[in-house]
C-alpha positions, 0 to 999 in steps of 0.5 A, a space after each residue: 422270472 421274478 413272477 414265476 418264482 412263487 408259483 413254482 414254489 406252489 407247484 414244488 409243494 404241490 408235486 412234493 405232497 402228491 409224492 410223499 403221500 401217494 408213497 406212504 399211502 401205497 405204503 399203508 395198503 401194502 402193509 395191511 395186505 402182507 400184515 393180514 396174509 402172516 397173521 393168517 399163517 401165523 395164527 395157529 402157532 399163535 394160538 397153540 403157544 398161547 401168544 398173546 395179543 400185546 405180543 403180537 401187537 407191540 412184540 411182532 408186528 409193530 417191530 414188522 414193520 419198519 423192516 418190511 417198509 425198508 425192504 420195499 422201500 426202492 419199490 415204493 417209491 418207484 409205483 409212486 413215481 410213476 403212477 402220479 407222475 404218468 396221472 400228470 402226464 396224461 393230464 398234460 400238467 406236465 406239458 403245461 410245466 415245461 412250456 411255462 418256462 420250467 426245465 425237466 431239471 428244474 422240474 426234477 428238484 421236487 422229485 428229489 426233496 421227496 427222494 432225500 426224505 424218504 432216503 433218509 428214512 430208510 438209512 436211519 432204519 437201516 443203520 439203528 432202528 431196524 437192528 432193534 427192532 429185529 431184536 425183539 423179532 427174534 425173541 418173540 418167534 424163537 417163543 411162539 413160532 414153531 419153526 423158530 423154537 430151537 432157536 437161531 443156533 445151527 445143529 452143526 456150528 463150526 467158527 474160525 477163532 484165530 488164524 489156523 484155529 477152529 472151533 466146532 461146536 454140535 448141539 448147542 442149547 441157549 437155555 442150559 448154555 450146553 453143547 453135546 460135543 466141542 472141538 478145538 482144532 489146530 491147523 498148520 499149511 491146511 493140515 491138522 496139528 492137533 485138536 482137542 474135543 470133549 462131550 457134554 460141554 457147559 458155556 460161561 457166555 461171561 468168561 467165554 469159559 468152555 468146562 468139561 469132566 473129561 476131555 481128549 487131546 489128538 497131536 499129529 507129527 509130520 510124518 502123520 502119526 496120530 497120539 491120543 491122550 485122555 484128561 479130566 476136568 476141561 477148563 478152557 477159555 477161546 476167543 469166542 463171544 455167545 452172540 458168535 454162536 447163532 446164525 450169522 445171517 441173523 445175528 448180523 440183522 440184530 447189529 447197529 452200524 456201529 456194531 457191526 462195523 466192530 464185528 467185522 473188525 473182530 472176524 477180520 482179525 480172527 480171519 473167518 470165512 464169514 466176512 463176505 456175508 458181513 461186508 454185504 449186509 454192511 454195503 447194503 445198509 447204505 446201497 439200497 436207501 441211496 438208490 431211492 435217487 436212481 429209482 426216483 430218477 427212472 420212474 420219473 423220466 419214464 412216466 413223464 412222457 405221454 405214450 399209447 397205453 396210458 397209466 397201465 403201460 408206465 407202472 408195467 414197464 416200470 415195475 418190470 425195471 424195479 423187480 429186474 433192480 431187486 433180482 439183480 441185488 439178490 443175484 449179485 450178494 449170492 455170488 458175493 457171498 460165494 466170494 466170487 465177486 468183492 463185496 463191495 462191487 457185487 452190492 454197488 453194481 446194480 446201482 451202477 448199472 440202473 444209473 446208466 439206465 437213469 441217465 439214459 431216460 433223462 436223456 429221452 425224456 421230453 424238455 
């Protein structure tokens, strides 16, 4: 065994290269066609709002994509898997491994010292780099994307505050801080007990201060009887920062971990209804980089074996499991989401299942 060592060594330094650069290559390729095909989308919105080129450039596409690479990540790595490792394979490379003495586990050790890598990246741009990048993303198109000019604020924004409390905010514009209409309204075992609504409302983002010159407060009694009585000069203060007001879907994307680990906590208290779409996100950022092992696990037992149908027949079959993988992801958050499922399961349930899957290949694959 002593004289084998080294040449293992070799051989982990020679499946590991041809790992990590088939991934970042397929990963090049790839960016340039999605890069080439949005410019070419984009382009008349860039060039009626006058973008210019450092923007495009610095601003967009280099804060593109990092989030782009994250997204595909699992799929990359899986077409690199199997497409090297079913090159080896027919090659009998991998034949000559296994009767030299080498054991498909040991054999699978280079594989994950390339896996561990590229999850590690991904969990770092999950978890910091991304949020910063999706930052400058937002601003640049709410600048020069038509779609995004008013903006990443629903016309109709309706926020839990408290426990009972609800905030209902229309027309809300970022550049005059301004809502067209506000409402604060109180509930008590599913029933309003009063409410507070007022027009042409001004924003202090630093106070969290709403100001008003008129203003009309509604106060129901138990047997449902309605009072109005009408005031001036709205001055009041709700737990509600400014970044509360945009799209929680997209503010949740421009969070750290460490932020949005706060923003839950915070939701929490005030018992909003969007902690679903928090905690998924939340799981995500760590379920999608650990299931690089899985995939990694999968393409290579697949691919390891020499079958009818060459190359062709191992990235068909296996690019059929990764985008099955990637729909079921989509499949399980939407019913998360809908609070049909813990957040928690429906993220980590994919993992679970393509593990099974994982650990069944092994199982067949050639020893």
């Amino acid at each position: 065994m002593k004289l084998q060592y080294p040449g293992f060594k070799i051989l982990d330094r020679y499946i590991l290269g041809k790992f990590l650069s088939t991934y970042f290559f397929a990963i090049a390729m790839i960016i340039v066609i999605v890069v080439t095909f949005d410019y070419v989308e984009k382009i008349d919105d860039f060039t009626e709002l006058k973008a210019p080129w450092k923007a495009i450039i610095l601003d967009y596409y280099l804060n593109f994509i990092p989030f782009f690479i994250n997204q595909f990540s699992g799929l990359f790595t899986f077409i690199a898997c199997i497409f090297f490792t079913s090159k080896m394979a027919y090659q009998t490379e991998i034949i000559a491994m296994l009767s030299g003495g080498m054991s498909f586990r040991r054999l699978m050790w280079p594989y994950f010292l390339g896996a561990t890598i590229i999850a590690a990246l991904s969990l770092m741009l999950s978890l910091w780099l991304i949020p910063i990048s999706q930052q400058h993303i937002v601003q640049f198109e709410a600048k020069y994307i038509k779609r995004h000019k008013n903006g990443s604020f629903d016309r109709h924004i309706y926020r839990q505050i408290a426990p009972g409390t609800f905030a209902y905010i229309r027309g809300y514009s970022e550049q005059n801080q301004q809502a067209s209409f506000f409402a604060l309204e109180h509930y008590h075992s599913g029933t309003m007990t009063c409410s507070l609504e007022a027009a042409e409302v001004k924003f202090d983002p630093e106070s969290r201060r709403w100001t008003a010159p008129r203003y009309t407060q509604r106060q129901f009694d138990e047997a449902g009887m309605e009072t109005f009585s009408q005031h001036r000069n709205l001055d009041t203060l709700i737990n509600l920062e400014v970044t509360e007001l945009g799209r929680i879907s997209e503010l949740i994307q421009t969070m750290n971990i460490v932020e949005l680990n706060e923003f839950l906590d915070q939701q929490r208290d005030k018992g909003s209804d969007e902690l679903n779409i928090i905690e998924v996100e939340r799981h995500s950022r760590y379920a999608f980089p650990l299931s690089t092992f899985i995939l990694t696990l999968i393409g290579v037992s697949l691919s390891s074996r020499k079958v009818r149908g060459g190359t062709g027949l191992h990235i068909g079959v296996g690019i059929t499991l990764c985008f099955s993988y990637i729909l079921f992801n989509r499949f399980f958050a939407e019913f998360a989401k809908s609070g049909t499922l813990p957040p928690w399961i429906a993220v980590w349930l994919p993992n679970i299942i393509y593990l099974c899957i994982a650990v069944y290949l092994y199982r067949k694959a050639p020893k």
